[in-house]
Biopython code that builds the backbone (N, CA, C, O; Angstrom):
import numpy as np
from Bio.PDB.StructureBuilder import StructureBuilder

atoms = [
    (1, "UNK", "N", (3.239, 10.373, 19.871)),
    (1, "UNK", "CA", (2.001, 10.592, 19.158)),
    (1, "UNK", "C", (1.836, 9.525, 18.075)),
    (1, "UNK", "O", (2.761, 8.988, 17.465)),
    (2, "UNK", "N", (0.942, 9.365, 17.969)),
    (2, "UNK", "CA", (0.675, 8.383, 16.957)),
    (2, "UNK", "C", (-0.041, 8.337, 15.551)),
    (2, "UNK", "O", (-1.021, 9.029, 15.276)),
    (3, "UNK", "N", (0.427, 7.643, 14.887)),
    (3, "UNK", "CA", (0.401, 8.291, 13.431)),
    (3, "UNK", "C", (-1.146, 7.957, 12.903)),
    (3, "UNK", "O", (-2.062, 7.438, 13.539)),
    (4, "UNK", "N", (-1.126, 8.421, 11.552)),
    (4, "UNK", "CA", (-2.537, 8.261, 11.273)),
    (4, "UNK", "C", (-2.806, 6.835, 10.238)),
    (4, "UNK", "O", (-1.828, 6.267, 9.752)),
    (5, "UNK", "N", (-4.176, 6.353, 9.976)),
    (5, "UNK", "CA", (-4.268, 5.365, 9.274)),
    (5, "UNK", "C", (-4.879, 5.925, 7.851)),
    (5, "UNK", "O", (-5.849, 6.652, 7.637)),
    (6, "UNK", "N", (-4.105, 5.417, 7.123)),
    (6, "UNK", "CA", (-4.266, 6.007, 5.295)),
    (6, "UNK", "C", (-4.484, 4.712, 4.954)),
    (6, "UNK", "O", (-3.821, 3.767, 5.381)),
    (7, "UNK", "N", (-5.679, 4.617, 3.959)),
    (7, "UNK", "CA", (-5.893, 3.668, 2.833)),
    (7, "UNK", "C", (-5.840, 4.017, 1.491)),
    (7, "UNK", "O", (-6.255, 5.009, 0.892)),
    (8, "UNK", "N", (-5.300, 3.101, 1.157)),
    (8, "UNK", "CA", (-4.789, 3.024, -0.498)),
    (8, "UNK", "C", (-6.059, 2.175, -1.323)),
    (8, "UNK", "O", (-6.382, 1.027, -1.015)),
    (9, "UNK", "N", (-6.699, 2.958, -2.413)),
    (9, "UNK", "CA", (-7.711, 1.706, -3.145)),
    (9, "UNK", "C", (-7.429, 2.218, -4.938)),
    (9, "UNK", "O", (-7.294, 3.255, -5.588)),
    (10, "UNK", "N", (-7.453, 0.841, -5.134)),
    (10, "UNK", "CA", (-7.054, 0.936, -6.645)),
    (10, "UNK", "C", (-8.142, 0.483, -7.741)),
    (10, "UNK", "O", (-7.959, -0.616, -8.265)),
    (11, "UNK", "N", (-9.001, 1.066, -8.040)),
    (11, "UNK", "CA", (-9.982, 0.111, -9.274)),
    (11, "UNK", "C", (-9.004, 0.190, -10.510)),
    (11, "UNK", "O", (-8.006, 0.892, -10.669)),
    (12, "UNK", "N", (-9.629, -0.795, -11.383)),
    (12, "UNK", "CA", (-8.870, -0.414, -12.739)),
    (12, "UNK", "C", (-10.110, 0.452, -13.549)),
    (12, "UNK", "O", (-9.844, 1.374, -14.319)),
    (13, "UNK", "N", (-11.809, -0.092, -13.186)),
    (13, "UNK", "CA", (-12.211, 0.819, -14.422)),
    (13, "UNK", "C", (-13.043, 1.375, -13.506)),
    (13, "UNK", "O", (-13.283, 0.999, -12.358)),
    (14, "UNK", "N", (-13.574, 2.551, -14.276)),
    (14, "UNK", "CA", (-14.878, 3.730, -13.937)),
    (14, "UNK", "C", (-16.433, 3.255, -12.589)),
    (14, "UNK", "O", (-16.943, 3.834, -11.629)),
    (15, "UNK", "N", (-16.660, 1.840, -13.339)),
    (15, "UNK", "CA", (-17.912, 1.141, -12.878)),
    (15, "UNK", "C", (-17.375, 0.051, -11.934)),
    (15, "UNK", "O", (-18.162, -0.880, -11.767)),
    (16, "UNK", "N", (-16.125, -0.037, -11.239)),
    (16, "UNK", "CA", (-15.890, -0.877, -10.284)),
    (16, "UNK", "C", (-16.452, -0.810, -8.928)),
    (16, "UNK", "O", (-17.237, 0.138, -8.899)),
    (17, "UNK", "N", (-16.394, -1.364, -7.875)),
    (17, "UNK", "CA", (-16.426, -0.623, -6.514)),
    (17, "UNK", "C", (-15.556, -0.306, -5.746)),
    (17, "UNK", "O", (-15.123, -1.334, -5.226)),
    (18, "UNK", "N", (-15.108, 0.469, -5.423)),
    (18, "UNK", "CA", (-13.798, 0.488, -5.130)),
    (18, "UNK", "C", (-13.836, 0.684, -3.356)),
    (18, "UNK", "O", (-12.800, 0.603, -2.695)),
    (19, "UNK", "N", (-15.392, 0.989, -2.642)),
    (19, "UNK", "CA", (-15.832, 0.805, -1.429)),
    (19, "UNK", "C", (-15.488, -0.500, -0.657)),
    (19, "UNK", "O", (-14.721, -0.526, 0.305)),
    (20, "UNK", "N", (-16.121, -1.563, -1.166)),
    (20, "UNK", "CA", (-15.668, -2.808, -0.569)),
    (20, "UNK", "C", (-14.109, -3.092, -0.122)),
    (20, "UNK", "O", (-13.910, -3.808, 0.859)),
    (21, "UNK", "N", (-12.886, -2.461, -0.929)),
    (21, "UNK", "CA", (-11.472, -2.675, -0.382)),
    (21, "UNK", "C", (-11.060, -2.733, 1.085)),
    (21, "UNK", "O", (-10.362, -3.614, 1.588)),
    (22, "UNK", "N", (-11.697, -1.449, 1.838)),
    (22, "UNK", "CA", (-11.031, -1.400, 2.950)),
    (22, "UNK", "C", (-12.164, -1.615, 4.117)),
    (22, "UNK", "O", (-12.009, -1.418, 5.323)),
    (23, "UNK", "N", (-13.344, -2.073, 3.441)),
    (23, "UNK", "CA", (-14.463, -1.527, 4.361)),
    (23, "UNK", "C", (-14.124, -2.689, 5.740)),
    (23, "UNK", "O", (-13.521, -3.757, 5.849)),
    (24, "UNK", "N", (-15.027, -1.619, 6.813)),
    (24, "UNK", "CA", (-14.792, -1.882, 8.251)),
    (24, "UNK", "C", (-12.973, -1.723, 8.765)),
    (24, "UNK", "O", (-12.468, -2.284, 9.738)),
    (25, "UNK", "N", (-12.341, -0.893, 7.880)),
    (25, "UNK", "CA", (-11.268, -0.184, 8.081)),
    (25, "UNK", "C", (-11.689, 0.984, 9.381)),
    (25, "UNK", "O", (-12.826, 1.455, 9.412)),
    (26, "UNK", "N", (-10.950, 1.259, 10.113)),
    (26, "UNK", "CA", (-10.965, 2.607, 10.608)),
    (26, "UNK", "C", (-9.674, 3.262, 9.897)),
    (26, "UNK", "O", (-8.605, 2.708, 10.153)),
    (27, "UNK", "N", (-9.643, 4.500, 8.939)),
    (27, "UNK", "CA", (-8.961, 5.092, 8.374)),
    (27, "UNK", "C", (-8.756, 6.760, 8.635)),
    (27, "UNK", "O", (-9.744, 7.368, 8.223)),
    (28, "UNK", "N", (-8.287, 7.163, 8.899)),
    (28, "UNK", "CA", (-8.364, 8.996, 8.786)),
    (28, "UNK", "C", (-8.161, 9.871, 7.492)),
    (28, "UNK", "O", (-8.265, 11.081, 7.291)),
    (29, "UNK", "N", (-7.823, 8.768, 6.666)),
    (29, "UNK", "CA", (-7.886, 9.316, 5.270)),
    (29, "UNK", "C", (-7.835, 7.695, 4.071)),
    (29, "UNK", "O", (-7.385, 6.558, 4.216)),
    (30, "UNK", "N", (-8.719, 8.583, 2.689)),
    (30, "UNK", "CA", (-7.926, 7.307, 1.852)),
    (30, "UNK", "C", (-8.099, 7.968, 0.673)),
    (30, "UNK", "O", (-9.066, 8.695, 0.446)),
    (31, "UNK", "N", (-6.761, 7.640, -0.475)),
    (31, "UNK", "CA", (-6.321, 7.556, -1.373)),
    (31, "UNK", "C", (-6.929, 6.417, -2.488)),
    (31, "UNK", "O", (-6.491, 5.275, -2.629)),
    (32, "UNK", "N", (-8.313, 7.176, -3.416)),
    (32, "UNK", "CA", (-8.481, 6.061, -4.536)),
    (32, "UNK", "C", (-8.269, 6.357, -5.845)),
    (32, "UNK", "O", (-8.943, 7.309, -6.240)),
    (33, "UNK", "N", (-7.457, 5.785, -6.756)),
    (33, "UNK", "CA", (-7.184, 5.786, -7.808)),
    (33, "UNK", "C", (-7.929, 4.951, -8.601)),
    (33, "UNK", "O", (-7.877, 3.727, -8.487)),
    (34, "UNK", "N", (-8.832, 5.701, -9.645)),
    (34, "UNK", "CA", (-9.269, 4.543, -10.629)),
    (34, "UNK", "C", (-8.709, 5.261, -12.388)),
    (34, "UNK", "O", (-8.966, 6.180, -13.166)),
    (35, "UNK", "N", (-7.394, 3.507, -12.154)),
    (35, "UNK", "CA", (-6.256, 3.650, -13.540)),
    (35, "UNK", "C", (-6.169, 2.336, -13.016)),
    (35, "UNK", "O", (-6.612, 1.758, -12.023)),
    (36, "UNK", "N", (-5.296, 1.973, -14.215)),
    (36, "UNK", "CA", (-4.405, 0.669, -14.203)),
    (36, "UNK", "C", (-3.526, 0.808, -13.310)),
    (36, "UNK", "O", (-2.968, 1.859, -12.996)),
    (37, "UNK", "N", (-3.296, -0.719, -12.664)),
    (37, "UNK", "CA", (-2.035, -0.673, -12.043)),
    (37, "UNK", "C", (-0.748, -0.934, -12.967)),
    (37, "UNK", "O", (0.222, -1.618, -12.640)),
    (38, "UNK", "N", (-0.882, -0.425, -13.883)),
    (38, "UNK", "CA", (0.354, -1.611, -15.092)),
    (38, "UNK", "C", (1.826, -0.244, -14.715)),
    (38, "UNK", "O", (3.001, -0.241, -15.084)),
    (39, "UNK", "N", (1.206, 0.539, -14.036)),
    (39, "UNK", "CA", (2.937, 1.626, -13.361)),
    (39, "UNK", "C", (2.444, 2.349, -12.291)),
    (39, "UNK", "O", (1.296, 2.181, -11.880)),
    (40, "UNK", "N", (3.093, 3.012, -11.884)),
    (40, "UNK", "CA", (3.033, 3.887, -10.378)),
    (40, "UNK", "C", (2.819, 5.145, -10.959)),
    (40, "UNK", "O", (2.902, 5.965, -10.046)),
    (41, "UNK", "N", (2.546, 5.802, -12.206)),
    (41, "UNK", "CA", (1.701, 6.841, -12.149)),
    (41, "UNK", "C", (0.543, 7.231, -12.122)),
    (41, "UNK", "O", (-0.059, 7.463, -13.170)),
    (42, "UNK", "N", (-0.055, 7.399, -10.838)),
    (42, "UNK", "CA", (-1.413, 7.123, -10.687)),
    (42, "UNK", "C", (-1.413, 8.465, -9.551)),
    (42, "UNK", "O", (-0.794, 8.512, -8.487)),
    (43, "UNK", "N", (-2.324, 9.532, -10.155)),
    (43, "UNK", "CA", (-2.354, 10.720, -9.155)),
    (43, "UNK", "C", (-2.161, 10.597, -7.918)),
    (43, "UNK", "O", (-1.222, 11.050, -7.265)),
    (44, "UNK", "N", (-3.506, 9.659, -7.376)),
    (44, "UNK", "CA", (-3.649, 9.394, -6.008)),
    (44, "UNK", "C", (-2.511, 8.851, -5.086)),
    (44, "UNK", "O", (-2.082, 9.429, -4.087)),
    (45, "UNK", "N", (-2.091, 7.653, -5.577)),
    (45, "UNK", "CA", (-0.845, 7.488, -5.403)),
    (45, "UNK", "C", (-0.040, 8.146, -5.432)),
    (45, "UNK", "O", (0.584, 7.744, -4.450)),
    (46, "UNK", "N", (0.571, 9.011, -5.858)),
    (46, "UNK", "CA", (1.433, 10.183, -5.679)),
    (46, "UNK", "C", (1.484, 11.403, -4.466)),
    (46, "UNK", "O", (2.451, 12.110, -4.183)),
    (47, "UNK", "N", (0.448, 11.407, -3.997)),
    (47, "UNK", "CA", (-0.122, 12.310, -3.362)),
    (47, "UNK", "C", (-0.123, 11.762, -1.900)),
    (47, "UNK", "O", (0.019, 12.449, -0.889)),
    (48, "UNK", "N", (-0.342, 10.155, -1.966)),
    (48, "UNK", "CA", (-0.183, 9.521, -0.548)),
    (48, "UNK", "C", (1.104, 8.936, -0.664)),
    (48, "UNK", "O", (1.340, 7.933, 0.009)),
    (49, "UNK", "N", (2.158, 9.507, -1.575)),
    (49, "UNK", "CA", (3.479, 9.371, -0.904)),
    (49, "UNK", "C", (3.856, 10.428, -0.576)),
    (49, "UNK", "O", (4.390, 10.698, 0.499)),
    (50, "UNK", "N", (3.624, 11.157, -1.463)),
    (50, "UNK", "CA", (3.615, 12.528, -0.602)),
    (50, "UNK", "C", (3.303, 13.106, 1.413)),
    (50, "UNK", "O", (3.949, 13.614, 2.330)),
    (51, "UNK", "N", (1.784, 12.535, 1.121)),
    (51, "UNK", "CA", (1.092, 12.913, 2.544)),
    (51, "UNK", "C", (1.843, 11.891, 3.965)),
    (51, "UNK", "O", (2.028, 12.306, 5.110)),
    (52, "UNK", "N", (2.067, 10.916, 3.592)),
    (52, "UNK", "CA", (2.776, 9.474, 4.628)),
    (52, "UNK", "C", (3.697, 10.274, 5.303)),
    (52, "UNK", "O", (4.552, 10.698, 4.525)),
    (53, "UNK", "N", (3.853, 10.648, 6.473)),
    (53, "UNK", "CA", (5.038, 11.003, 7.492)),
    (53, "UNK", "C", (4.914, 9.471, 8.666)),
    (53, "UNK", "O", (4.131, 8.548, 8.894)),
    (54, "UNK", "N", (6.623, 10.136, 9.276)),
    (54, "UNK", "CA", (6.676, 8.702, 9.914)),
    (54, "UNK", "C", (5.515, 8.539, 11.291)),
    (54, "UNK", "O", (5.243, 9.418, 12.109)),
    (55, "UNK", "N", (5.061, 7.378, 11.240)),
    (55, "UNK", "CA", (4.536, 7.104, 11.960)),
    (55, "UNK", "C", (3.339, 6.205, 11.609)),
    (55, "UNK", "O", (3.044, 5.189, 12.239)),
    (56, "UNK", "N", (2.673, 6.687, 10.528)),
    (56, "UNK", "CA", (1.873, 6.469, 9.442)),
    (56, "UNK", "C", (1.886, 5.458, 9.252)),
    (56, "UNK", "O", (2.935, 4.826, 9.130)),
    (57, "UNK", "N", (0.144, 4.696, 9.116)),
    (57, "UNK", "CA", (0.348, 3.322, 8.410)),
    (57, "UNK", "C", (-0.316, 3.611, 7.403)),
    (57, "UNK", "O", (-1.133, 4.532, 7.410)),
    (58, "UNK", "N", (-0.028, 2.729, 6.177)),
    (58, "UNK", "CA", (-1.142, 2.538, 4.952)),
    (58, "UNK", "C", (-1.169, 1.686, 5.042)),
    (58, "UNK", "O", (-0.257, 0.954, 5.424)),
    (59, "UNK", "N", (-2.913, 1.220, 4.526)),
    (59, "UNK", "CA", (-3.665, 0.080, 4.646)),
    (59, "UNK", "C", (-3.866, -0.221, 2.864)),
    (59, "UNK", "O", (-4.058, 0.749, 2.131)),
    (60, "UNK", "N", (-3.805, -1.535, 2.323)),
    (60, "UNK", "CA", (-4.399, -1.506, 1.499)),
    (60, "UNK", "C", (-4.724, -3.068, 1.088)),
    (60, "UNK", "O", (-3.840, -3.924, 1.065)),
    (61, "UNK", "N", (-5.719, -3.259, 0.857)),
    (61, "UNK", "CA", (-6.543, -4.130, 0.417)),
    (61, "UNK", "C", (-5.808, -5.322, -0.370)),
    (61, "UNK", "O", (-6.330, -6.421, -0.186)),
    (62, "UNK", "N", (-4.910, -5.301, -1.045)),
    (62, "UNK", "CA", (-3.863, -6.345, -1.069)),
    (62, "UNK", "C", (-2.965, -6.136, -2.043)),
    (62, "UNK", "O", (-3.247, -5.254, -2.853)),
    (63, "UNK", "N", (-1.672, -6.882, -2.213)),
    (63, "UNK", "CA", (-0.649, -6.113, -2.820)),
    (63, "UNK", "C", (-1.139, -5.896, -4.396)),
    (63, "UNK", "O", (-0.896, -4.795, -4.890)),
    (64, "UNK", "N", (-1.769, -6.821, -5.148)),
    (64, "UNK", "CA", (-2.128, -6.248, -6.195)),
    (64, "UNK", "C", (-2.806, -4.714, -6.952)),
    (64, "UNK", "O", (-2.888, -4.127, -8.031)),
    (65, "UNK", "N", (-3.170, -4.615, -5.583)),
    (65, "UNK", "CA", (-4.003, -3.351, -5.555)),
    (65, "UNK", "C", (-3.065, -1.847, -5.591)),
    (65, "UNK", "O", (-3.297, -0.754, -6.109)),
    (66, "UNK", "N", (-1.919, -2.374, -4.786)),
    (66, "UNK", "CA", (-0.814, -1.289, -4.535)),
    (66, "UNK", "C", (0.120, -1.122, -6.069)),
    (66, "UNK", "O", (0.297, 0.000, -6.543)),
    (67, "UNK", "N", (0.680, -2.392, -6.760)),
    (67, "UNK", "CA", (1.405, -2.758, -7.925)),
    (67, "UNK", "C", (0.940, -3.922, -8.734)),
    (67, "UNK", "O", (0.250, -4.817, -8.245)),
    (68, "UNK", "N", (1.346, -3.897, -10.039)),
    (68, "UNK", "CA", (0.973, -5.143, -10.295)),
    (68, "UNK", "C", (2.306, -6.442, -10.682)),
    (68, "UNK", "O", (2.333, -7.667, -10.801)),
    (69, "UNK", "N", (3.176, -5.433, -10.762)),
    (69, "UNK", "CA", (4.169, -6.174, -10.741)),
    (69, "UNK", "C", (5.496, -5.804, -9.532)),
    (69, "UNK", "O", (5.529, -4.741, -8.911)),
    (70, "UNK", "N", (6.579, -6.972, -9.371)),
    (70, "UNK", "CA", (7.084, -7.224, -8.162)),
    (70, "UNK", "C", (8.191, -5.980, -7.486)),
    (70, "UNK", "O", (8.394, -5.450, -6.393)),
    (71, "UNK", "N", (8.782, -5.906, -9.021)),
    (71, "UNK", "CA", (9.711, -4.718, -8.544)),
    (71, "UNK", "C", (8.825, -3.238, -7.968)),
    (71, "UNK", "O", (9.104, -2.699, -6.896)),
    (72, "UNK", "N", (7.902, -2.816, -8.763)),
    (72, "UNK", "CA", (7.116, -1.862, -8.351)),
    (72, "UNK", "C", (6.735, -2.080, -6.778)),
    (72, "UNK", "O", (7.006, -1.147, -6.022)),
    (73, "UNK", "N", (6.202, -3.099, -6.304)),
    (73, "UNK", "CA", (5.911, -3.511, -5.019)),
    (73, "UNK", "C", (6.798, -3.431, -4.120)),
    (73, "UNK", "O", (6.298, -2.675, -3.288)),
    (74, "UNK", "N", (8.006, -3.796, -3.689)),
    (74, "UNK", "CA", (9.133, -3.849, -3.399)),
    (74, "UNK", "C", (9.665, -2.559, -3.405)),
    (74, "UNK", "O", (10.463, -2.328, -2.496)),
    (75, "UNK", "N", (9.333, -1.290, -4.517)),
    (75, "UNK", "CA", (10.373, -0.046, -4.290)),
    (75, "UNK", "C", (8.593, 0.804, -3.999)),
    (75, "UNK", "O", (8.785, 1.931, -3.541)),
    (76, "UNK", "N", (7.832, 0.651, -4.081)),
    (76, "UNK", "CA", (6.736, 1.609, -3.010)),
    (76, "UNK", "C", (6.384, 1.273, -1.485)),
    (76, "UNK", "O", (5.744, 1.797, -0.573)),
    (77, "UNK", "N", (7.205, 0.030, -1.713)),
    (77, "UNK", "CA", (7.105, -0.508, 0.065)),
    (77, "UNK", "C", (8.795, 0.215, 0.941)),
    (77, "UNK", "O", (9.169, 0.797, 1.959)),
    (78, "UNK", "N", (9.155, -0.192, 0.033)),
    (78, "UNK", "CA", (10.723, 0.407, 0.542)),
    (78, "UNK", "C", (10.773, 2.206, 0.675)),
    (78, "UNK", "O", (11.597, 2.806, 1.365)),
    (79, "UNK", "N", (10.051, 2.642, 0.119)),
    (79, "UNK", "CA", (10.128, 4.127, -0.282)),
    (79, "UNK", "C", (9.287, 4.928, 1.179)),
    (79, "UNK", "O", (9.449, 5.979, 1.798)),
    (80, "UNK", "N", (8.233, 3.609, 1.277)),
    (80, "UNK", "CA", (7.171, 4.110, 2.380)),
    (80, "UNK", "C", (7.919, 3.596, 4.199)),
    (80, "UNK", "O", (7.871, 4.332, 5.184)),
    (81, "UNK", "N", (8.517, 2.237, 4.167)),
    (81, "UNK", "CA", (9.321, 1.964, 5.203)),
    (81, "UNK", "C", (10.347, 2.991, 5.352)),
    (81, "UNK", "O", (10.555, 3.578, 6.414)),
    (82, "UNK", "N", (10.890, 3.165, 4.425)),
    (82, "UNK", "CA", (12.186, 4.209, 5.178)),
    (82, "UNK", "C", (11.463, 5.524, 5.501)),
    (82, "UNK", "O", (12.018, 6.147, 6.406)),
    (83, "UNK", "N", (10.294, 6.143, 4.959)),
    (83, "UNK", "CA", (9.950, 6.694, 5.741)),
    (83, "UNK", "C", (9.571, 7.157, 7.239)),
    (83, "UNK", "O", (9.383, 8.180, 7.898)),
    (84, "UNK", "N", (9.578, 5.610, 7.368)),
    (84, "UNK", "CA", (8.984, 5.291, 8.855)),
    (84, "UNK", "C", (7.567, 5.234, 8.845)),
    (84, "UNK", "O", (6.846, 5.572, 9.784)),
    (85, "UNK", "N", (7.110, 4.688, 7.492)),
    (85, "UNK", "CA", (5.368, 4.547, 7.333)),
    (85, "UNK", "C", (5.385, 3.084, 7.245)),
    (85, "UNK", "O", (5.978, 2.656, 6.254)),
    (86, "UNK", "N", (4.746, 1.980, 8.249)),
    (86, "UNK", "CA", (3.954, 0.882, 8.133)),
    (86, "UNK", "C", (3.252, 0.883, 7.234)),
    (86, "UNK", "O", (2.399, 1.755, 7.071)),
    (87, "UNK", "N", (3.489, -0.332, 6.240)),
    (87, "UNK", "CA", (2.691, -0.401, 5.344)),
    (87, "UNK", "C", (1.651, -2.089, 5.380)),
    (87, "UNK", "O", (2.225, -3.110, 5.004)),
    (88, "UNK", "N", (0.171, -2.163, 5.856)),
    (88, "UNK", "CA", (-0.473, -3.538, 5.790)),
    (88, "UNK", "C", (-0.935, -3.378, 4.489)),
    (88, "UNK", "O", (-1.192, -2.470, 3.698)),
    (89, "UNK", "N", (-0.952, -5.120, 4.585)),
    (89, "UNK", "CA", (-1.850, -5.649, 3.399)),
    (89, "UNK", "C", (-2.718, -6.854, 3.927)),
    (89, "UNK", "O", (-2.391, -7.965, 4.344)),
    (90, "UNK", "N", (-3.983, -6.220, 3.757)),
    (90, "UNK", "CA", (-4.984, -6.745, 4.624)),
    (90, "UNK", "C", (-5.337, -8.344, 3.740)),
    (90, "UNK", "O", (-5.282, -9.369, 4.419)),
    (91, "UNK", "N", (-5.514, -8.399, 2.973)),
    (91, "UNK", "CA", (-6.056, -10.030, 2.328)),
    (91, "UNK", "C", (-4.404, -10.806, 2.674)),
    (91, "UNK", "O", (-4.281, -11.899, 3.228)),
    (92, "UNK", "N", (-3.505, -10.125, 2.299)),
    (92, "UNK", "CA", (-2.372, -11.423, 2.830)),
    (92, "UNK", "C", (-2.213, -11.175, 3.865)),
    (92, "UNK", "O", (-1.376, -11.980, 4.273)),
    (93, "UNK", "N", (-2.466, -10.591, 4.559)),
    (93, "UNK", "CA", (-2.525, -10.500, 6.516)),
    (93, "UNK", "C", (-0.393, -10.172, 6.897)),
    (93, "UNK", "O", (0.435, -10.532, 7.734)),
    (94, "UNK", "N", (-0.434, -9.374, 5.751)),
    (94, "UNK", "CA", (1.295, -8.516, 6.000)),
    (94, "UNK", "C", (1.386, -7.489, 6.356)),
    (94, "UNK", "O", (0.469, -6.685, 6.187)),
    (95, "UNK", "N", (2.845, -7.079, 7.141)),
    (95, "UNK", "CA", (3.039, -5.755, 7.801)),
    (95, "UNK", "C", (4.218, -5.564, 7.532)),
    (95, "UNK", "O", (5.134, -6.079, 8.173)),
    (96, "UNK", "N", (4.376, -4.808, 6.561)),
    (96, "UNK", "CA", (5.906, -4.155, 6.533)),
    (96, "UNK", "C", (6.722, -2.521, 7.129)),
    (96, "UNK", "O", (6.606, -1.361, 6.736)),
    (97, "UNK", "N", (7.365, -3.029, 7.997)),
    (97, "UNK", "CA", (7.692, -2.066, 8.970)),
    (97, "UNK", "C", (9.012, -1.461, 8.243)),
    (97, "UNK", "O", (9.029, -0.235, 8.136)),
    (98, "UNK", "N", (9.967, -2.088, 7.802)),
    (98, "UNK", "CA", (11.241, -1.841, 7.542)),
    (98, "UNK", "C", (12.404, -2.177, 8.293)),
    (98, "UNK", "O", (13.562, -1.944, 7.945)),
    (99, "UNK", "N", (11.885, -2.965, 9.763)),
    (99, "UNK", "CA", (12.371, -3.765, 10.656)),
    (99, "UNK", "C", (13.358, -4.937, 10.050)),
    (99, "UNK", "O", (13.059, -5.695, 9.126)),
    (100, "UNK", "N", (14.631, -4.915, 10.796)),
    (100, "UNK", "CA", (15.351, -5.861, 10.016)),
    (100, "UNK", "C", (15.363, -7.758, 10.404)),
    (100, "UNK", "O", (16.104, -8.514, 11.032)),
    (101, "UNK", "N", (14.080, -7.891, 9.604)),
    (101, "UNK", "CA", (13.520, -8.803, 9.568)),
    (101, "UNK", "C", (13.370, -9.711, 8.555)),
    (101, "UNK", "O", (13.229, -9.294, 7.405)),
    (102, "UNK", "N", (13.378, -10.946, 8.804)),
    (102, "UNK", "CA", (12.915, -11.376, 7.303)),
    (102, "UNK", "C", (11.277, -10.699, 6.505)),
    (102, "UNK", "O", (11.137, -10.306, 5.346)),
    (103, "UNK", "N", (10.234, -10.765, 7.612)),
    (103, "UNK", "CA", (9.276, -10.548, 7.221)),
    (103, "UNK", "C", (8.864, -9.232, 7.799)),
    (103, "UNK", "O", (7.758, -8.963, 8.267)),
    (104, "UNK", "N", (10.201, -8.227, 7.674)),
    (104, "UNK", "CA", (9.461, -6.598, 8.373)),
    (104, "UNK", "C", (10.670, -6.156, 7.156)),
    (104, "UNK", "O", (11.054, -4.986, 7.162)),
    (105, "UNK", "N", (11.243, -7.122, 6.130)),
    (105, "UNK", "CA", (11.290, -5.869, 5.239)),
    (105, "UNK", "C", (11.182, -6.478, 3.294)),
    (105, "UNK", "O", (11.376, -7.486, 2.614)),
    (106, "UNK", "N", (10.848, -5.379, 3.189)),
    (106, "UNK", "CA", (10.470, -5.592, 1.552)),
    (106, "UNK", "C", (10.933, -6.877, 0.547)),
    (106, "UNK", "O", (10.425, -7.478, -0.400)),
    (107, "UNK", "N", (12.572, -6.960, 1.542)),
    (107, "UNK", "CA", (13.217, -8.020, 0.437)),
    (107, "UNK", "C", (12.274, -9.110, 0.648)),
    (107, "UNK", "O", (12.241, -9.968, -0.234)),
    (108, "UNK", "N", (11.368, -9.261, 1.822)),
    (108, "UNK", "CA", (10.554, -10.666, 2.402)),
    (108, "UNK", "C", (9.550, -10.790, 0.745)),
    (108, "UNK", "O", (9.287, -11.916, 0.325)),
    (109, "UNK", "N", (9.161, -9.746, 0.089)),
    (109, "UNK", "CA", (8.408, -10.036, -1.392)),
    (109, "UNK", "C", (9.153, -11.117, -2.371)),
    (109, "UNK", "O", (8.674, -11.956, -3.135)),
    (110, "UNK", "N", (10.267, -10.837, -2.112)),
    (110, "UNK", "CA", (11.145, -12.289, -3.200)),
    (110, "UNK", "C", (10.262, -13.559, -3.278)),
    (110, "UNK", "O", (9.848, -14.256, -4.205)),
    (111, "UNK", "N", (10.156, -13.576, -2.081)),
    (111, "UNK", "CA", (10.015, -14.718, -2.166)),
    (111, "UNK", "C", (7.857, -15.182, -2.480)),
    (111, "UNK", "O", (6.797, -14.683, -2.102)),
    (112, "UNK", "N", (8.304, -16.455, -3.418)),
    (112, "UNK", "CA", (6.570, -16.632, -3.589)),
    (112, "UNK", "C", (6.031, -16.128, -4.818)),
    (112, "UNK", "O", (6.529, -15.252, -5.525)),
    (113, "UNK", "N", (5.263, -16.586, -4.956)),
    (113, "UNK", "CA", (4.617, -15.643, -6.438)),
    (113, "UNK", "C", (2.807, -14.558, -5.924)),
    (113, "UNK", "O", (1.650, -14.826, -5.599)),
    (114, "UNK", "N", (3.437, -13.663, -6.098)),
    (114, "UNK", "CA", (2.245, -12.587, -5.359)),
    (114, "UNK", "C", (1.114, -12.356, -6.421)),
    (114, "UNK", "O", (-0.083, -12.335, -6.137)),
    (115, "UNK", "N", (1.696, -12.166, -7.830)),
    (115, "UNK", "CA", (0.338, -12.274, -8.891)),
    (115, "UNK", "C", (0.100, -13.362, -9.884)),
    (115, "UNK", "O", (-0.906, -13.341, -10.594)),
]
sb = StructureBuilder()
sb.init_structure("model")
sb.init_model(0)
sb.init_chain("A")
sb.init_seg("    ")
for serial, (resi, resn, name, xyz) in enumerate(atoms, 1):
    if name == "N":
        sb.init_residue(resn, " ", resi, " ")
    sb.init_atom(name, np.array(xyz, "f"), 0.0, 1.0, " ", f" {name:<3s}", serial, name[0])
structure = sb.get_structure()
């Protein structure tokens, strides 16, 4: 069976759009938080780590959107791979599976400067 597609969208303020992120996504659900990304307490976010079983991909609009900084990125990608949840990031055109890969697992963020 095959899992479902979750999107992740992050505004920082009230009057953003936060529509444009995933649009022309096909999604079965999405998760929007409008807070700062400056930590991972962000309701919505919480709730779609919660909801992610394996199989599951999350989509999200690009890594900034998910964290703003590297370690944060790296342990919500790792948290969601060992789940067995695919995680894309659609503007850098990435897929992190948890596959032992250079570029199917989290440590592949080292490298580069992402913000």
């Amino acid at each position: 069976m095959a899992g479902q597609r979750i999107g992740y969208v992050r505004v920082s303020t009230l009057d953003q759009n936060e529509k444009r992120q995933l649009e022309g996504q096909v999604l079965d659900r999405v998760f929007t938080d409008k807070a700062s990304g400056r930590d991972t307490a962000r309701p919505e976010l919480t709730e779609l780590l919660r909801f992610a079983r394996d199989g599951d991909t999350v989509v999200v609009h690009s890594m900034d959107r998910l964290a703003r900084n590297l370690d944060d990125l790296r342990a919500l990608v790792q948290n969601l791979t060992r789940k067995g949840v695919r995680v894309e990031f659609v503007k850098e055109s990435l897929v992190f599976t948890g596959e032992d890969s250079p570029h199917g697992k989290p440590h592949a963020l080292r490298y580069g400067s992402l913000f």
